[in-house]
C-alpha positions in Angstrom: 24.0 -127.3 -113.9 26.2 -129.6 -111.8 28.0 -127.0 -108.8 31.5 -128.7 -109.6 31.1 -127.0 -113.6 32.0 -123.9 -111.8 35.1 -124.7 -111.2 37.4 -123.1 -113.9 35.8 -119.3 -113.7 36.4 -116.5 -112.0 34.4 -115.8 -109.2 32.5 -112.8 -108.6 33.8 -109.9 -106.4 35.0 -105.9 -106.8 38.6 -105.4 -107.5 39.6 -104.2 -103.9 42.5 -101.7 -102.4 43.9 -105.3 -101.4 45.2 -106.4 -104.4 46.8 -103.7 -104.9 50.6 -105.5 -104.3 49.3 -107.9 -106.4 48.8 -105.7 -109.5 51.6 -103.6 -108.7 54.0 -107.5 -109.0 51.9 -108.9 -112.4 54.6 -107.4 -114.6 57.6 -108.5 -113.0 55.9 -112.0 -112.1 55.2 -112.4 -115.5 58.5 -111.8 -116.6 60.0 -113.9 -114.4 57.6 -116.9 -114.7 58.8 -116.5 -119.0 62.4 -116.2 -118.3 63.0 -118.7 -115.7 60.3 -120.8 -118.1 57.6 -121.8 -114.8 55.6 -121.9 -118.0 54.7 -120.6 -121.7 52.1 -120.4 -123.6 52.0 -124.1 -125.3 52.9 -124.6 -128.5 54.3 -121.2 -128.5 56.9 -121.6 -131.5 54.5 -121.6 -133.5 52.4 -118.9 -132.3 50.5 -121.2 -129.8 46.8 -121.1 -129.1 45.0 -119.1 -126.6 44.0 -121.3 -123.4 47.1 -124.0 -123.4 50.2 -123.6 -121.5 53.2 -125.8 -121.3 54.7 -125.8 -117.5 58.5 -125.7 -117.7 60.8 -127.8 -115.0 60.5 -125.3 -112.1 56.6 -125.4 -112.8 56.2 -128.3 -113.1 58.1 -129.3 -110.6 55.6 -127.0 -108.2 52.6 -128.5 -109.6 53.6 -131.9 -109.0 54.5 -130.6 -105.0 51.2 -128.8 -105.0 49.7 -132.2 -106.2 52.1 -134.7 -103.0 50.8 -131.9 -100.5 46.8 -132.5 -101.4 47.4 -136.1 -101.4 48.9 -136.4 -97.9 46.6 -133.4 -96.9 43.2 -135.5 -98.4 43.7 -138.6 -99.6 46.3 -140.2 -97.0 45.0 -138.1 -94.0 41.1 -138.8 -94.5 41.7 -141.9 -95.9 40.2 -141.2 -99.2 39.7 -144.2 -102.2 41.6 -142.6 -105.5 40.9 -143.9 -108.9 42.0 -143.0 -112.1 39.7 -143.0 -114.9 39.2 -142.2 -118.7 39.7 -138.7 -120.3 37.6 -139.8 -122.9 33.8 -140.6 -122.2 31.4 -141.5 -124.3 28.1 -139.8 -124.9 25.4 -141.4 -122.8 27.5 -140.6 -119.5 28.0 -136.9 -120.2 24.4 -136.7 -121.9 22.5 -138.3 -118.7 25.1 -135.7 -116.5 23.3 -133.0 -117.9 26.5 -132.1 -119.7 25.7 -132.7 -123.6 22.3 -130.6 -122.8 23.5 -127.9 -120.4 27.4 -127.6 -120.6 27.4 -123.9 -121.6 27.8 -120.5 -121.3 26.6 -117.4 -123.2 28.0 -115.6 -125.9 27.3 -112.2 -127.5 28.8 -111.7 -130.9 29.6 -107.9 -132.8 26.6 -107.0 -135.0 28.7 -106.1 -137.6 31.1 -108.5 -136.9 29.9 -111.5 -135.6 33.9 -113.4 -135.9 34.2 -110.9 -132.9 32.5 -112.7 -129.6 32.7 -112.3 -126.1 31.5 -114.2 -123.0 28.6 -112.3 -122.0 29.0 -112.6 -118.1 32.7 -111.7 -118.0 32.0 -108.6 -120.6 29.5 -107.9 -117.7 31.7 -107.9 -115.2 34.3 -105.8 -116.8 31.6 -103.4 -117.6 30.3 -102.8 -113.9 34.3 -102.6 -112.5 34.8 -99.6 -114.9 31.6 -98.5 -113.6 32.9 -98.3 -110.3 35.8 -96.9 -111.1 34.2 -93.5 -112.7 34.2 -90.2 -111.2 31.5 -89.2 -109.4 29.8 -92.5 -109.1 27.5 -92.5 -105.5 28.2 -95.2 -103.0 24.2 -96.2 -103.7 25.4 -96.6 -107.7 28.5 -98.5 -106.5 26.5 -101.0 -104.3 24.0 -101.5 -107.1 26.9 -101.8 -109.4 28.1 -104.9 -107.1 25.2 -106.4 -107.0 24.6 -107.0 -110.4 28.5 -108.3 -110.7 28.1 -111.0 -108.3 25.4 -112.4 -109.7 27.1 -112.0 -113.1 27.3 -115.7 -113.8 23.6 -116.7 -112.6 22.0 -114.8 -115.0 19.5 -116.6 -117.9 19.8 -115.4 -120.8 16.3 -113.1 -120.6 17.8 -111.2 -117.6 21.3 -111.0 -119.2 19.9 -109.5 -122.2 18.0 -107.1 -119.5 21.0 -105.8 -118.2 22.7 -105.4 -121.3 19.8 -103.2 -122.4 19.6 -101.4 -119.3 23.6 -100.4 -118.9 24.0 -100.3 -122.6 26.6 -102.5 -123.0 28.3 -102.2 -126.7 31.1 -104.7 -128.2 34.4 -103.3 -126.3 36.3 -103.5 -129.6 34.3 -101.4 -132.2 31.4 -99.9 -129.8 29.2 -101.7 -132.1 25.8 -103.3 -130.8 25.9 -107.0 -129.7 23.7 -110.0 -130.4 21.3 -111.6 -128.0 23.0 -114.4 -126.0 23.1 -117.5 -127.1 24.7 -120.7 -125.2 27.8 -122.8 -126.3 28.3 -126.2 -125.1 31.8 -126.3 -123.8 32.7 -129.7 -124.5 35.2 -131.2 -126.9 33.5 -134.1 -128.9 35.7 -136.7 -130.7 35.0 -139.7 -132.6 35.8 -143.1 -131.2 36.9 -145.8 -133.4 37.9 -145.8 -137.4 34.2 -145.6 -138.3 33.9 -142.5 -136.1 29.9 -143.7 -135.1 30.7 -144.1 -131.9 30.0 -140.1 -130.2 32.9 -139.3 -127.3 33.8 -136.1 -125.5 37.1 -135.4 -123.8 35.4 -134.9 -120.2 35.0 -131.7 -118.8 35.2 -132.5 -115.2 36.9 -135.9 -113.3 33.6 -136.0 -111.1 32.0 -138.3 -113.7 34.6 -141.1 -113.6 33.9 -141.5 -109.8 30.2 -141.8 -109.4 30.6 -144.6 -112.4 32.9 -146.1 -110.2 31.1 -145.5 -106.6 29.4 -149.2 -106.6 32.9 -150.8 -106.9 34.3 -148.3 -104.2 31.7 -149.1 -101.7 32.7 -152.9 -102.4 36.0 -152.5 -101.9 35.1 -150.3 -98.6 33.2 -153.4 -97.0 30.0 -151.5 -98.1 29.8 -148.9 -95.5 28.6 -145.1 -95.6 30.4 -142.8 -95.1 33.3 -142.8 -97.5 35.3 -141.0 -99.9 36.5 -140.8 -103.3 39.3 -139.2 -104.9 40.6 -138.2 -108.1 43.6 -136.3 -110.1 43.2 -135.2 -113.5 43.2 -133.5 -116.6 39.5 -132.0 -117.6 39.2 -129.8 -120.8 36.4 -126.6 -121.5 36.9 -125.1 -125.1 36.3 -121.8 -123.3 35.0 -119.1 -125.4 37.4 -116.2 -124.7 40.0 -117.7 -123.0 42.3 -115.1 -120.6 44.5 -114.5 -118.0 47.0 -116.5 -118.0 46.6 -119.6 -116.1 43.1 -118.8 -114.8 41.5 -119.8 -117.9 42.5 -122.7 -119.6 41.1 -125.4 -122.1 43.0 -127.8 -120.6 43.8 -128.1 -116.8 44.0 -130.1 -113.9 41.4 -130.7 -111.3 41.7 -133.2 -108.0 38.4 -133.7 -106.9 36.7 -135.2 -104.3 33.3 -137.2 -103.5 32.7 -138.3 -100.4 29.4 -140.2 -100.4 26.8 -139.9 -96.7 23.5 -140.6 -95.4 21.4 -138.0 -96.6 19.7 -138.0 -93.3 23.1 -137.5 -91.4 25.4 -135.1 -92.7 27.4 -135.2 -88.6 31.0 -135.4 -89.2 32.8 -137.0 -86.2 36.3 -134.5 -86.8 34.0 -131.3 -87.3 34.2 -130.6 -83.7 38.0 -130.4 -83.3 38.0 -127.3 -86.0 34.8 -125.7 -85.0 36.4 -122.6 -83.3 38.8 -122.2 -86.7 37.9 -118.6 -88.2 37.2 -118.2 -91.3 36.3 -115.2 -93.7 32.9 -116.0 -95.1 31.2 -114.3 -97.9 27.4 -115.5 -97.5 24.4 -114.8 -100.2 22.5 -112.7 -98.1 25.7 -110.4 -97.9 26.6 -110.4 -101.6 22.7 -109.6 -102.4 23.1 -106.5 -100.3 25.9 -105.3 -101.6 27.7 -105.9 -98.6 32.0 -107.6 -98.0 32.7 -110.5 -96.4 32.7 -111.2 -93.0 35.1 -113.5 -90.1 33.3 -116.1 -88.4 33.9 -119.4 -86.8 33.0 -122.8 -88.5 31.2 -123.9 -85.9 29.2 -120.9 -85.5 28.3 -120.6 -89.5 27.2 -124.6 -89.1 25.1 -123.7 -85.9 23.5 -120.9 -87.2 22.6 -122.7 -90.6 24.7 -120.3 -92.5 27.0 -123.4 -93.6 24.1 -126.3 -94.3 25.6 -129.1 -92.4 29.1 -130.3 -90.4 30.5 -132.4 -93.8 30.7 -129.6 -95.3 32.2 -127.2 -93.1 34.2 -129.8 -91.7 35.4 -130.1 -95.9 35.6 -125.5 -95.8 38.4 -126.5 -92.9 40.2 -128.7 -94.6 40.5 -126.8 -98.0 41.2 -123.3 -95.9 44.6 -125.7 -94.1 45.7 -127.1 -97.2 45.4 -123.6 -99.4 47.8 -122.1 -96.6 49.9 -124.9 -96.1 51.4 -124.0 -99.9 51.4 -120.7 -99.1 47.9 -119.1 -99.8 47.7 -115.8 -97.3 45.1 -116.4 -94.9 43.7 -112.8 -95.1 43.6 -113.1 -99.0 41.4 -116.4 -98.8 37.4 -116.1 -98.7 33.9 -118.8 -98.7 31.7 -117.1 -100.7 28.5 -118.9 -101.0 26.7 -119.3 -104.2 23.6 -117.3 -104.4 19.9 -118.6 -105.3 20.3 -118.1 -108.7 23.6 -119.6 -109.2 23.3 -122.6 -107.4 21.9 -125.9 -109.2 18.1 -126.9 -107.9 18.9 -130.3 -106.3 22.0 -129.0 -104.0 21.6 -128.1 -100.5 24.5 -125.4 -100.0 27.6 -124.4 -102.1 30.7 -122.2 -101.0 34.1 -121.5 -103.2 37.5 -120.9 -101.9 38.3 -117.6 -103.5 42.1 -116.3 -103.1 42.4 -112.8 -104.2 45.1 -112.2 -106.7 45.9 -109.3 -109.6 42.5 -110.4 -111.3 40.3 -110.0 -108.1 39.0 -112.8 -106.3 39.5 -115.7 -108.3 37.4 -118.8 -107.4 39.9 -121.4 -106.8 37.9 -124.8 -105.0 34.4 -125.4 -105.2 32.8 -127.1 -102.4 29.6 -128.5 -102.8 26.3 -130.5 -101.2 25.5 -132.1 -104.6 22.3 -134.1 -102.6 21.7 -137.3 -104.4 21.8 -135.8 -108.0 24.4 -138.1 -110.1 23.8 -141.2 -108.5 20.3 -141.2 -109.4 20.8 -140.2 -113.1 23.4 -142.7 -113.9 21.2 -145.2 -112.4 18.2 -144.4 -114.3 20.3 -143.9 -117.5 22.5 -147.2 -116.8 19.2 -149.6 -115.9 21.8 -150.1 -112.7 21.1 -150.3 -109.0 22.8 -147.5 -107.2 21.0 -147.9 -103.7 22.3 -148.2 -100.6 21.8 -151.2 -98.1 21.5 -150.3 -94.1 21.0 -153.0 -92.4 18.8 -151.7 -89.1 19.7 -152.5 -85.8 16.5 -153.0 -84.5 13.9 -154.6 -87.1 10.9 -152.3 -88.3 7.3 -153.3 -88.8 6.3 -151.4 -92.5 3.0 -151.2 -94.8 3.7 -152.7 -98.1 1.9 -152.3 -100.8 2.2 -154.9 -103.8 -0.4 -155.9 -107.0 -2.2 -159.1 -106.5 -1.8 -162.3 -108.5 -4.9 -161.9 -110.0 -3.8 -158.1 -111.3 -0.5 -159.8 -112.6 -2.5 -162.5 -114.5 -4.0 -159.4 -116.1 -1.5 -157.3 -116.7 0.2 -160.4 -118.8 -2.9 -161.3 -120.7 -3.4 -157.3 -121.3 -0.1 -156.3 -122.4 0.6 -159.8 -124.6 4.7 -159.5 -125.5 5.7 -157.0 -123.1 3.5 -157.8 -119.9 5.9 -159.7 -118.8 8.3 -156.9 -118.3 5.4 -154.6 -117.7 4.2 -156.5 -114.3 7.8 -156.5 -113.1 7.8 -152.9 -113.7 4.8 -152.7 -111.5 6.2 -155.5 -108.9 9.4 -152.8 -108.1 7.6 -149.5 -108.4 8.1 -148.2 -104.9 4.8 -148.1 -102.8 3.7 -144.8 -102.7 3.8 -144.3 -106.6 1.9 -147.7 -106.6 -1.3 -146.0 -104.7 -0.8 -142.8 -107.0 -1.4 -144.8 -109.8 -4.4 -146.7 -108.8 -5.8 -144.1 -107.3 -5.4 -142.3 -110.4 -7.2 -145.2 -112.3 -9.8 -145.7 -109.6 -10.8 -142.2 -110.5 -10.5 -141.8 -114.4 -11.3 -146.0 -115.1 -7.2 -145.9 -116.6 -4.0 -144.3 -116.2 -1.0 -143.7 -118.6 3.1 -144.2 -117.4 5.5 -144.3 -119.2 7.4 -147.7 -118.5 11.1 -148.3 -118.6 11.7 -152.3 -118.6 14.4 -154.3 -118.0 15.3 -155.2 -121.5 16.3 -151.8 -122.0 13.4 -150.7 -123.6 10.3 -148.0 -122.6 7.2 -147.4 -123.9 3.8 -145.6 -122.3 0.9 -148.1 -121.1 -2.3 -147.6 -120.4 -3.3 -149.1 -117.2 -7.2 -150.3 -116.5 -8.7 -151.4 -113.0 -7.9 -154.9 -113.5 -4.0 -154.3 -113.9 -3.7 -152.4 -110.7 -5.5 -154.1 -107.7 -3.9 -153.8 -105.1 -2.9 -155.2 -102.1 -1.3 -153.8 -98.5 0.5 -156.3 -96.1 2.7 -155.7 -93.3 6.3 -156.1 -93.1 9.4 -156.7 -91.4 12.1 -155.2 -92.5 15.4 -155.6 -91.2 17.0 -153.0 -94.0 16.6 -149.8 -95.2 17.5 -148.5 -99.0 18.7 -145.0 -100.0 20.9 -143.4 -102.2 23.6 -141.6 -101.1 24.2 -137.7 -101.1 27.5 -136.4 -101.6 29.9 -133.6 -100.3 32.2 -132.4 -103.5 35.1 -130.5 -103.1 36.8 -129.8 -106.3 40.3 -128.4 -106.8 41.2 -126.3 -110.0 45.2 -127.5 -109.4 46.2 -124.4 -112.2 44.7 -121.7 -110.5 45.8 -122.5 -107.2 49.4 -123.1 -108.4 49.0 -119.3 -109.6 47.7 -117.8 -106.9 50.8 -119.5 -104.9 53.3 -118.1 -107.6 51.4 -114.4 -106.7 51.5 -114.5 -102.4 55.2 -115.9 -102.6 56.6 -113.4 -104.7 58.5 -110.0 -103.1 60.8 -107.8 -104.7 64.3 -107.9 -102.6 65.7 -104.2 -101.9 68.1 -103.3 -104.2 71.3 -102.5 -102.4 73.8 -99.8 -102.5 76.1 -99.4 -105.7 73.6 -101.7 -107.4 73.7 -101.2 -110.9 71.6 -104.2 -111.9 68.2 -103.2 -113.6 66.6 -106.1 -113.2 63.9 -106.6 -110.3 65.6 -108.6 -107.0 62.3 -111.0 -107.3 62.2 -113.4 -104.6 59.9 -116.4 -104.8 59.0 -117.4 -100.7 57.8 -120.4 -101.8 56.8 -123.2 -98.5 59.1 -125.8 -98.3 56.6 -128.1 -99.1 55.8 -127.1 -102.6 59.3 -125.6 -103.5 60.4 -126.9 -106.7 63.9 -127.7 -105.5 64.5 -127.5 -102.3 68.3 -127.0 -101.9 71.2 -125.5 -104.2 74.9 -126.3 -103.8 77.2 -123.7 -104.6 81.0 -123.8 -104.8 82.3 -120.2 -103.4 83.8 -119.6 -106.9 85.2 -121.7 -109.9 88.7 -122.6 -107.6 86.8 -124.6 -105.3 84.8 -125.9 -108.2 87.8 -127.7 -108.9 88.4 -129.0 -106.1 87.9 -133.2 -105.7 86.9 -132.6 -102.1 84.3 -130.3 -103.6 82.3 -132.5 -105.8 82.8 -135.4 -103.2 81.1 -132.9 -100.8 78.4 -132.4 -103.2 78.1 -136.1 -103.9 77.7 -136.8 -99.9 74.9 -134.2 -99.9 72.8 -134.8 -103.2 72.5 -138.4 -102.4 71.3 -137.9 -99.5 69.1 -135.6 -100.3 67.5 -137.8 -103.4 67.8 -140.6 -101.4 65.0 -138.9 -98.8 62.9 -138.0 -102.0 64.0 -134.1 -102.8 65.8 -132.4 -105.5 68.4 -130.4 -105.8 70.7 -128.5 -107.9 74.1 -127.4 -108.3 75.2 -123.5 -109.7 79.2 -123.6 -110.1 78.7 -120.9 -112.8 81.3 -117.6 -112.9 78.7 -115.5 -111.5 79.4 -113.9 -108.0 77.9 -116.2 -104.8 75.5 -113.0 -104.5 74.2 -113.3 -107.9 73.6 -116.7 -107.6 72.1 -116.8 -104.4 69.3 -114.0 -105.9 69.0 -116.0 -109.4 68.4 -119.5 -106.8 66.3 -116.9 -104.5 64.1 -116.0 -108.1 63.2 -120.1 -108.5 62.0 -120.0 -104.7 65.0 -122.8 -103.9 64.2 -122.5 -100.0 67.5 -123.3 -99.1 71.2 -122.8 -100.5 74.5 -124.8 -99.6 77.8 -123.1 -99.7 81.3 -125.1 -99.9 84.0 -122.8 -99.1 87.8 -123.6 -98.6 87.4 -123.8 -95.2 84.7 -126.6 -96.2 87.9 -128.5 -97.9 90.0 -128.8 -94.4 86.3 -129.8 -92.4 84.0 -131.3 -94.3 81.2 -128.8 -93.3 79.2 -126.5 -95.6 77.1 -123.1 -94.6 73.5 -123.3 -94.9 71.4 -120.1 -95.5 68.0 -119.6 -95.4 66.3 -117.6 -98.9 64.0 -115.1 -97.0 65.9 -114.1 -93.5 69.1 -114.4 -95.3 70.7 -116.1 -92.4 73.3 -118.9 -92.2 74.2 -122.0 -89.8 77.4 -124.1 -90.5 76.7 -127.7 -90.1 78.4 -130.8 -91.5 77.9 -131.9 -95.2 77.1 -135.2 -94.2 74.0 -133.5 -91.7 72.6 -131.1 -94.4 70.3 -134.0 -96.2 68.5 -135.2 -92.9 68.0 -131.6 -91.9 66.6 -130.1 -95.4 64.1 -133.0 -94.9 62.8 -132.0 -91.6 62.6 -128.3 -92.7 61.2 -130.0 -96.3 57.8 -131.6 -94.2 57.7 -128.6 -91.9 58.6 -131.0 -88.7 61.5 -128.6 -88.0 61.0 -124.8 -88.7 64.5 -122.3 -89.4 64.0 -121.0 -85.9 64.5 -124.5 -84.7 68.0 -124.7 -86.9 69.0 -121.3 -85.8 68.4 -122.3 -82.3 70.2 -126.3 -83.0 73.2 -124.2 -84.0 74.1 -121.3 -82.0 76.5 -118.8 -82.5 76.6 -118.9 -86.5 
């Protein structure tokens, strides 16, 4: 199956000592992420549906800066093409993808009650963590344990139903025996049209949209390898036990990329400049032994073959800068590579971006050598030419192998109706399959193929001596055809966003004489993602009133808006503190405080969510500032050091 499916599932990995923050947060995350509505399960008035979730304004809000950040990071800074295609495809695209045939994943039902169904790989996994967690179990037991729970999700169906046997895994709910596994395409079909005959699916992945579109790309990029491809989207998997949270959804958003190169030169001329940028890299050979991941440089994993070729560890760099530009924590971010079993039989190499969160690592980007794979099935399946066109510098001399006239007289008086089509057929069959077949008939007095012609039709012929004489010339040729391979990185938006609600979050001390309950959560969100970036707040409800006040606020929110950010305004009755920790909870990086010496001065002080510290600066400054701190050209040092003694 195509590498890019994975995206959407948890990757493989132990829960680790780690994670522990993480688990010990969920709860309160959770809560806060409801109440302050970053989002809900969708249509949740009416009891909602597992695997949908409706983002509120703050979520959204974050998605959509998530979203700006990879554009500037990808498409404006490599130059990418983006497209936007359908969310609807109909079946002969998804059926020559390998989707309508191998879209699935396996399910065990109860025996006894076979509404009850799990997915067998996660059941699998959850099985060899409690495992693990048992008294007494050996360190041999545990590493064997691991092994079998990374490769979880590669298993066939015989060897899952090996394991199963082996560990005796039951149904969780009733301890019941479970059925053999049995696949379930994940696709959601629809009809298309009043008559409903014509088959759609809503598409599971946007990579489809782009190799459709990847001959009118290369047109538009004056026809030259190498280039890329971008696209932002919803995809939609009808999971079969959708859970936790975000990380699982039938419906989510993916921003994928396919940059299309010479499968003979895979070079990339930036890989160089980021060669000596560490990483931690989680390899096959290491997962098979039971063993963690491990730092190394790019450059080193490239020259010692770990990481197949420079486009796609130059593509590892990129995604490691962006996850930790919105905030991912560089220690909790992984490569693991996809083992043997896992990975798909025409890709070279295959690594995800796993960020470790409450739920383990959680596989986040996947990052794939897909070879030449959909290009070659949708031009097989289309009748369309895909190839690629080099024009040589220096002219080669070639042997080309071609039937005669006499053979093409034959094949047309042979074949009656058809031989028409059937001697063009013959005429663009590449040389070496040419020889193969008269060699073949040279040896048996006929041959049989299976002919697709240009009307759109196939059929199998038999081919006799006379049909297949042959004859060799040599050639100039002053181009070379090929098609394309292509490096995929592919984003799950929805999982990232989560794991970036999970490393910003911190509980604030409670102080002294505190009697509030509730949790002090702070959301550290970067300044690039936050979902507002500033709050204005009058210093109580008597400045509030003020005219000077709101004409303040006016200079500074247009401003602001004007330079593309949001902002808001609290002039509740709450106390400054308690609005500055309920601003602090929506990760506003930034808070703007008009006092009543702010009415004789015109300037406002400016504090700073996580160090708590404040600069007083004119109102009429504070937009041009928050932008410079909003695209991370000026950092709070800079500000604290811009206005001394505050």
């Amino acid at each position: 199956a195509p590498d890019s499916w994975a995206v959407g599932r948890v990757g493989p990995g132990a829960r680790s000592a780690t994670m522990a923050p993480f688990e010990k947060n969920r709860k309160d995350l959770e809560e806060l992420c409801r109440r302050r509505f970053f989002y809900r399960q969708g249509s949740e008035i009416y009891g909602g549906v597992s695997g949908f979730y409706t983002y509120g304004p703050p979520g959204c809000a974050l998605k959509t800066n998530i979203i700006h950040q990879w554009r500037n990071h990808f498409v404006i800074e490599e130059q990418l093409m983006e497209i936007e295609d359908t969310y609807i495809m109909p079946h002969p695209v998804l059926k020559a993808s390998g989707h309508v045939d191998r879209f699935s994943d396996f399910l065990v039902r109860d025996e006894k009650d076979e509404k009850k169904f799990y997915r067998a790989d996660k059941l699998l996994e959850d099985v060899m963590d409690a495992k693990m967690n048992e008294k007494g179990v050996t360190e041999a037991q545990k590493k064997e344990f691991t092994v079998v729970r990374n490769q979880a999700d590669a298993y066939s169906r015989e060897e899952l139903m090996e394991v199963f046997k082996k560990y005796g895994i039951k149904a969780p709910d009733s301890g019941n025996n479970l059925t053999d596994p049995e696949p379930f395409n994940l696709m959601f079909p629809t009809p298309i049209g009043p008559s409903g005959l014509i088959q759609g699916y809503l598409r599971p992945e946007t990579a489809q949209g782009i190799f459709l579109n990847y001959k009118f790309c290369l047109e538009q990029n004056a026809n030259k390898l190498p280039f890329g491809c971008a696209q932002i989207g919803k995809s939609f998997r009808n999971e079969i036990a959708p859970r936790a949270g975000l990380t699982r959804q039938r419906e989510f958003t993916q921003a994928e990329i396919e940059y299309f190169v010479k499968p003979t030169n895979k070079a990339h001329p930036k890989f160089k400049a980021f060669a000596d940028t560490k990483l931690l890299l989680f390899s096959a050979p290491r997962q098979l032994a039971g063993e963690s991941h491990e730092e190394s440089t790019i450059g080193d994993a490239v020259a010692k073959g770990t990481v197949n070729n420079e486009t796609l560890g130059y593509f590892i760099v990129r995604t490691y800068m962006f996850l930790t530009s919105i905030g991912i924590k560089p220690e909790h971010c992984r490569f693991r590579q996809h083992l043997p079993t896992e990975m798909a039989h025409y890709a070279c190499d295959c690594w995800d971006a796993e960020i470790e969160t409450c739920y383990g690592w959680l596989e986040c980007v996947g990052i794939a050598d897909r070879a030449c794979f959909d290009l070659n099935a949708h031009a097989q399946a289309a009748k369309c030419d895909l190839m690629y066109r080099e024009t040589l510098e220096t002219p080669i001399e070639v042997e080309v192998t071609s039937i005669t006239k006499a053979a093409g007289v034959a094949v047309m008086k042979g074949f009656k109706k058809p031989g028409k089509l059937v001697k063009e057929w013959l005429e663009k069959l590449p040389s070496e399959d040419l020889k193969s077949l008269a060699d073949e008939v040279s040896k048996n007095g006929k041959a049989k193929r299976t002919c697709e012609l240009s009307d759109g039709t196939s059929g199998e012929f038999e081919f006799l001596p006379e049909h297949v004489v042959c004859e060799t010339k040599k050639e100039k040729q002053s181009t070379t055809t090929f098609m394309p391979g292509v490096v995929e990185p592919s984003f799950g938006i929805d999982r990232i966003l989560f794991s970036v609600l999970e490393h910003a979050y911190y509980a604030r001390p409670k102080e002294e004489g505190d009697g509030d309950k509730q949790t002090r959560g702070v959301l550290a969100f970067a300044a690039t993602v936050a979902p507002y970036k500033l709050t204005i707040l009058p210093q109580d409800q008597r400045i509030s009133r003020e005219p000077k006040c709101e004409e303040l606020s006016t200079v500074i929110k247009r401003r602001v808006a004007a330079l593309g950010h949001t902002c808001t305004v609290d002039d509740s009755g709450a106390t400054l503190g308690k609005r500055y920790a309920r601003n602090d909870e929506l990760g506003i990086p930034f808070a703007c405080t008009v006092d009543f010496d702010s009415l004789k001065d015109d300037c406002v002080t400016l504090r700073e969510r996580d160090s708590m510290r404040q600069v007083r600066l004119r109102a009429d400054a504070v937009g041009d500032l928050l932008h410079e701190l909003s695209i991370a050209r000026k950092t709070w040092d800079d500000v604290l050091k811009a206005y001394p003694g505050n």
